[in-house]
C-alpha positions in Angstrom: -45.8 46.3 33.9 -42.5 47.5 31.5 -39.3 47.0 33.0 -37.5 50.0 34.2 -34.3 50.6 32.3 -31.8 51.9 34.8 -29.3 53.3 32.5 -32.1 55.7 31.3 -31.9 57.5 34.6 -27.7 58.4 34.1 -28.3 59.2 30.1 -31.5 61.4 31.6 -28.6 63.2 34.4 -26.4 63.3 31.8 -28.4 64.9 29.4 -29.7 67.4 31.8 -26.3 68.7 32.9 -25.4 69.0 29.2 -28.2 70.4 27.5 -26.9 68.7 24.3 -27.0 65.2 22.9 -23.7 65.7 21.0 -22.1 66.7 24.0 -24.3 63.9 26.6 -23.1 61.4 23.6 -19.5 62.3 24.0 -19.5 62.1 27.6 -21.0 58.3 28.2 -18.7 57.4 24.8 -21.9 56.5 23.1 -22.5 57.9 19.2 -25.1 60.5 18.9 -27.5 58.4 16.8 -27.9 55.9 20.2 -28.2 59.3 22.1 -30.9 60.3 19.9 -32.3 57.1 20.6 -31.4 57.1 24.3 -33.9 60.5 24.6 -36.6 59.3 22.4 -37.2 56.7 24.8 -37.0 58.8 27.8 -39.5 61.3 26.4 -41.8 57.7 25.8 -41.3 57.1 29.7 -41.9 60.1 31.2 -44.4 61.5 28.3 -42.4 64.7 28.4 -40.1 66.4 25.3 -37.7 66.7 28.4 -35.7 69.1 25.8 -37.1 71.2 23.1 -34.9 72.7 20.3 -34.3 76.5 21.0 -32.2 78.6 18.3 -28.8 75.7 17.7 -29.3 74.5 21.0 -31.6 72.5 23.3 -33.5 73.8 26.5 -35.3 71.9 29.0 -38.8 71.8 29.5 -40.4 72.6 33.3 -40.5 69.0 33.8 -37.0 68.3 32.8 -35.5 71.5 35.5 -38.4 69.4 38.2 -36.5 66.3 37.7 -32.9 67.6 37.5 -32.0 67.3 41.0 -34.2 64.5 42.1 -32.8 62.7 39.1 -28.9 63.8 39.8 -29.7 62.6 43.8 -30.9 59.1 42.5 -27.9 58.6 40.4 -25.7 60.1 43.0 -27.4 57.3 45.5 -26.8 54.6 42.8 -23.2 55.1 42.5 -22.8 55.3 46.4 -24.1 51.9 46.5 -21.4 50.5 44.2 -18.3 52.5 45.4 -15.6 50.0 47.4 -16.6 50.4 50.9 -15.0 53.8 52.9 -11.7 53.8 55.3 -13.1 52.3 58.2 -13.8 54.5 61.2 -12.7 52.3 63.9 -13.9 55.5 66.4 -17.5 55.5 65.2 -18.0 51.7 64.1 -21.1 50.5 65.7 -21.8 46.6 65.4 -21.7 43.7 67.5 -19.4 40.7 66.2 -20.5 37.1 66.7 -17.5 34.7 67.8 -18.4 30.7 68.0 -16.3 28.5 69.8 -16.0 26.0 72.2 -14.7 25.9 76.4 -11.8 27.6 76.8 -11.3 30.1 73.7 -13.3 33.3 75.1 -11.6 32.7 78.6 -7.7 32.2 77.3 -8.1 35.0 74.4 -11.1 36.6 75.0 -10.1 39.5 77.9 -6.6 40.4 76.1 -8.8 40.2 72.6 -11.3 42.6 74.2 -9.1 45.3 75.4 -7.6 45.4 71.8 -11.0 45.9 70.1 -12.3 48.7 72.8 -9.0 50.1 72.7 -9.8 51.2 68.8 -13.2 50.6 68.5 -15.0 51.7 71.9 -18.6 50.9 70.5 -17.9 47.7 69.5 -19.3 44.3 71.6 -18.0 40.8 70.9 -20.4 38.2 71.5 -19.0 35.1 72.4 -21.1 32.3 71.6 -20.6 28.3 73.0 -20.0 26.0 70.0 -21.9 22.2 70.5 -21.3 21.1 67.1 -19.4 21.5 64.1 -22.4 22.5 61.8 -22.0 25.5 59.2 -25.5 26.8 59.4 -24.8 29.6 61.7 -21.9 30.9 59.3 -23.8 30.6 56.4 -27.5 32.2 58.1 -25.4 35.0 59.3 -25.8 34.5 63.2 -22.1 33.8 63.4 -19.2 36.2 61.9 -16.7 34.0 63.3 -15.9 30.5 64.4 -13.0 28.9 65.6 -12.1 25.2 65.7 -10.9 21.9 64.6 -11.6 21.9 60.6 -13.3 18.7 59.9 -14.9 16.7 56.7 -18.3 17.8 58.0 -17.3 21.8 57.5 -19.2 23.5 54.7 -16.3 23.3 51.4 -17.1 27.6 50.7 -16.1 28.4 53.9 -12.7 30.5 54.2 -10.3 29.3 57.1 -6.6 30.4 58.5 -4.7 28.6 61.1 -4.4 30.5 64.5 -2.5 28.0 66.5 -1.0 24.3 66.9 -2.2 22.7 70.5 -1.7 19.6 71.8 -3.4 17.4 74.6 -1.9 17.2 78.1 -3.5 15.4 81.1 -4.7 17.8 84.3 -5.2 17.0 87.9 -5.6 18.5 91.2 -2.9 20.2 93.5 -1.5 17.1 95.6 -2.7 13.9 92.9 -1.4 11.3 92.8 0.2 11.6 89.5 1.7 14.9 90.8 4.7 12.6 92.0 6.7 10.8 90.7 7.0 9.5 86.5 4.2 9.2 84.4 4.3 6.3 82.4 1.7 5.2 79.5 0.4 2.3 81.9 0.0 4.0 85.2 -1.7 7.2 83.5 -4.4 4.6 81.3 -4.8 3.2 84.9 -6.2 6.3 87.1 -9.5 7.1 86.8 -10.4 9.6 84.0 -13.3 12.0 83.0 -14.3 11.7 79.4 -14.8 14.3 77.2 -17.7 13.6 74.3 -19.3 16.5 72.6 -20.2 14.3 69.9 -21.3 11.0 71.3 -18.3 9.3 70.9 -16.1 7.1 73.5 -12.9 6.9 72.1 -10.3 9.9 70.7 -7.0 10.5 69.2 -5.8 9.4 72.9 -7.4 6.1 73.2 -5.7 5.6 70.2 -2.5 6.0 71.2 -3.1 4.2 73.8 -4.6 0.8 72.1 -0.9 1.0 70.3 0.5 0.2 73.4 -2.1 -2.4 74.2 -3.8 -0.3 76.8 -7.1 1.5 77.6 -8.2 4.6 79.7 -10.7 3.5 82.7 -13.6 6.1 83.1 -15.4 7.2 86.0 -17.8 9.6 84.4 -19.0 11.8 80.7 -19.3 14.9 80.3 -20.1 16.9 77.2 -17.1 19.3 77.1 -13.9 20.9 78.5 -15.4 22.9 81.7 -17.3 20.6 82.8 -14.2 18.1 83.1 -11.3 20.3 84.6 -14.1 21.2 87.9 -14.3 17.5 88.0 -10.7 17.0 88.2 -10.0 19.8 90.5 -11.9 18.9 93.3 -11.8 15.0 92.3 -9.1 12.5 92.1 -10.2 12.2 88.1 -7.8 13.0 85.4 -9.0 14.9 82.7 -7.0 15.4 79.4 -7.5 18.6 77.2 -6.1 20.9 74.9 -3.1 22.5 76.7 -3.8 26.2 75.1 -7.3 26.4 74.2 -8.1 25.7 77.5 -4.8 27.1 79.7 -7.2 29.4 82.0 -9.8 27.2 82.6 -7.1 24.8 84.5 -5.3 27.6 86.4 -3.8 26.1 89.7 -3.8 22.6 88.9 -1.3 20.1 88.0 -0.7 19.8 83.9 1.3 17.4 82.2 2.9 16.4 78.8 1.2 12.8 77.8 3.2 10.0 78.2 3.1 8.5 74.6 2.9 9.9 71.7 -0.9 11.8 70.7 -0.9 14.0 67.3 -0.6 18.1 67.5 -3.9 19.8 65.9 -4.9 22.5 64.3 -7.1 25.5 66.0 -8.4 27.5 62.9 -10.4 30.7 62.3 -13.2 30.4 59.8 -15.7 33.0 58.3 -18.4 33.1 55.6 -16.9 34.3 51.9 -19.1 36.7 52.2 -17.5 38.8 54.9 -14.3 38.6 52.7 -14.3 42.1 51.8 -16.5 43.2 55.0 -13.8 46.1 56.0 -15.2 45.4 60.0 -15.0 41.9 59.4 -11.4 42.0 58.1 -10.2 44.2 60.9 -11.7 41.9 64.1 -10.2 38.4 61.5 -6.6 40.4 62.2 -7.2 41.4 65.9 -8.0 37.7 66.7 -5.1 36.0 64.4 -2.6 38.7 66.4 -3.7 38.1 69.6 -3.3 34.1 69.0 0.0 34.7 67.5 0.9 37.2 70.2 0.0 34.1 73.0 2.0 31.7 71.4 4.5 33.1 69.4 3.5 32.1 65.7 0.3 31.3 63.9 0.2 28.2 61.9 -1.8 27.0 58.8 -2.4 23.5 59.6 -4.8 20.7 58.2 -7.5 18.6 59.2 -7.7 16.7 63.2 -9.7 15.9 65.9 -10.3 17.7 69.2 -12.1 14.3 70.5 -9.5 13.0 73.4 
């Protein structure tokens, strides 16, 4: 089967609207020997003169006025197809946006994050999807537009990423604990019984750490695999359970938070996305609703580097 040769169909539309090869020459900046050329081969493909020589001008054959506006609509198409991308109509923008993330994100941002979006775009629907593990598949495959997180090692290198906010770990416990009164010291916070947090399998965290400085380790009472699970523990339980002070900050309305009693590194909570929905106009509009809102919350976004949200 021959190859098509696209650039046949605009020297064909040019040609057309012409009715000259001097003149469809001059137009697409071409000489009129290659124009001459340029029809040849169209008359080859479509076994039609196309444009027959009438007095010192050319007219154009019944074929050529039948393909005149089918072929002008087909170039018309073509262009359409490689124009930048129209001024977004927030008004009429139809599409659902997928957001990945763990406990805590769609509950802290997501009602003040939603009545931005349906306040501009009405038909728009966020979908907020739980986040298990730090693989990139999702982003790449398209199921996710948008994840948020710690950025790790493990992270596909393409993706793009912006910091949203710095958050820090703080211990939480029921109204009336213990550890409601009176100083909190390194030794008598490792001694209370505490819920452990492992999404990944693993038993100790940027806190144990801290804590095996001082020559001293958490005692747990029980696992779980994330952030919710924890804080209902330690609200109707004399457990402690240490998280991310904003990520999580409505999950552990009413209780009892406080600041850690030796010193645990601040992290990072980024945005990342797929290169690409770079340009995605959409895409760029709910990346700057969600980096506003966070900033919004807590005063200024950050760019920040690699951590660990393991406690």
């Amino acid at each position: 089967m021959t190859q098509l040769d696209l650039n046949l169909l605009v020297t064909l539309d040019v040609l057309l609207s012409e009715g000259s090869v001097v003149g469809a020459a001059q137009r697409l900046h071409l000489s009129a020997s290659a124009m001459s050329r340029a029809l040849a081969r169209l008359r080859a493909a479509t076994g039609d003169p196309l444009l027959v020589r009438a007095g010192r001008g050319l007219v154009p054959t019944p074929r050529a006025l039948e393909l005149r506006d089918r072929v002008r609509q087909v170039v018309d198409a073509a262009e359409s197809l490689l124009r930048p991308a129209l001024k977004l109509d927030l008004k009429s923008l139809q599409r659902t946006f997928t957001i990945r993330s763990s406990e805590g994100f769609a509950e802290t941002f997501g009602p003040r994050l939603m009545a931005r979006v349906h306040a501009q775009a009405p038909h728009v629907r966020l979908w907020f999807v739980p986040k298990p593990d730090k693989d990139s598949t999702p982003l790449r495959d398209g199921a996710v537009d948008l994840e948020t997180g710690v950025i790790s090692a493990a992270m596909g290198p393409e993706l793009r990423t912006i910091g949203l906010f710095r958050d820090r770990f703080v211990g939480v416990v029921r109204a009336g604990h213990a550890l409601t009164r009176g100083k909190i010291t390194p030794d008598r916070y490792a001694r209370a019984n505490h819920v452990l947090i492992s999404r990944r399998g693993l038993e100790t965290g940027a806190v144990d750490e801290a804590l095996e400085m001082l020559g001293l380790a958490r005692n747990f009472g029980v696992t779980v695999g994330g952030f919710a699970p924890a804080i209902a523990l330690a609200r109707d339980t004399d457990l402690v359970a240490t998280v991310p002070e904003r990520h999580t900050r409505r999950l552990f309305e009413g209780m009892h938070s406080f600041e850690l009693p030796m010193s645990v590194r601040e992290f990072t909570i980024s945005l990342l996305w797929h290169p690409r929905l770079e340009a995605d106009p959409g895409h760029r509009w709910l990346r700057t609703l969600v980096l506003s809102e966070c900033a919004d919350d807590h005063g200024v976004r950050v760019d920040g580097g690699p951590s660990s949200l393991s406690q």
